[in-house]
C-alpha positions, 0 to 999 in steps of 0.5 A, a space after each residue: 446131409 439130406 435136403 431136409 435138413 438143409 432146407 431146415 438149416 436154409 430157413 433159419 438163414 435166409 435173412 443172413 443170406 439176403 443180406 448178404 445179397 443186399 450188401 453186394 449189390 445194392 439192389 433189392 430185385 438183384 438181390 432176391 434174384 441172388 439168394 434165390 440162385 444161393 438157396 438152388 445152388 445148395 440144395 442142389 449140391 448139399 448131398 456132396 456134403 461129407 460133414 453136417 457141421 460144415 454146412 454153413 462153411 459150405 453154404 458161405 463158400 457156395 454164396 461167394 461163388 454164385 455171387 
């Protein structure tokens, strides 16, 4: 998968993983700071990426593990 499309695929999701955030931490500063780190993390490690329709799996495990 290249950035491009993550980063498609990123936008449409960062409500979800704000929330995410939010829902941990109970911090809304925290909580930016958070899935600012999620959305790094994934564009740095999206081209590990073997297959596209696991992206969301891949950005939910990389969410748990930054967390």
């Amino acid at each position: 998968m290249n950035r491009e499309t993550a980063a498609r695929l990123l936008e449409k999701s960062l409500k979800d993983i704000f929330a995410f955030s939010v829902s941990r931490l109970y911090n809304k500063q925290d909580a930016e700071d958070l899935t600012n780190d999620i959305v790094t993390e994934v564009l740095a490690s999206v081209g590990r990426l073997e297959c596209d329709s696991a992206f969301y799996g891949f950005m939910w495990k990389i969410a748990e593990n930054t967390l």
